[in-house]
C-alpha positions, 0 to 999 in steps of 0.5 A: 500500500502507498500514500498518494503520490507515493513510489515503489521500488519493484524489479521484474524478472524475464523468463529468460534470465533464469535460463542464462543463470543456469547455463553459467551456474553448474548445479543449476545446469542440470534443469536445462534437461528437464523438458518439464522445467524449461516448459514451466519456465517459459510458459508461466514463468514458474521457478522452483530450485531444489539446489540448498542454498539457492534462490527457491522459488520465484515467479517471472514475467513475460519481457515487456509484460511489466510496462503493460500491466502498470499502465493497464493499473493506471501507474506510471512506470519509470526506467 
């Protein structure tokens, strides 16, 4: 919730960055295999790590879906 006129700090994710990060970490590569993951990655941009001690659970958007979404909620977005 925000004051009139207040600002939000948000960071939106692409699909596409999780597929980068796996490629350059080891222990995350191994999900490039899995048809299933790739699929619900890309698809709904779901991201469920099983690696201990990494980011677990995350959900990412389609590249350009944030701009759309805050302008359809009547927000200004800034870059």
């Amino acid at each position: 919730m925000l004051r009139p006129s207040g600002h939000a700090f948000v960071a939106f994710l692409s699909r596409y960055a999780y597929l980068r990060r796996a490629l350059l970490v080891s222990e995350e590569r191994r999900h490039l295999l899995d048809d299933g993951f790739v699929r619900r990655l890309l698809e709904e941009g779901a991201f469920h790590n099983d690696v201990p001690g990494r980011f677990t659970h995350g959900f990412y958007r389609r590249l350009g879906y944030a701009a759309e979404e805050n302008v359809s909620l009547g927000k200004r977005l800034e870059t």
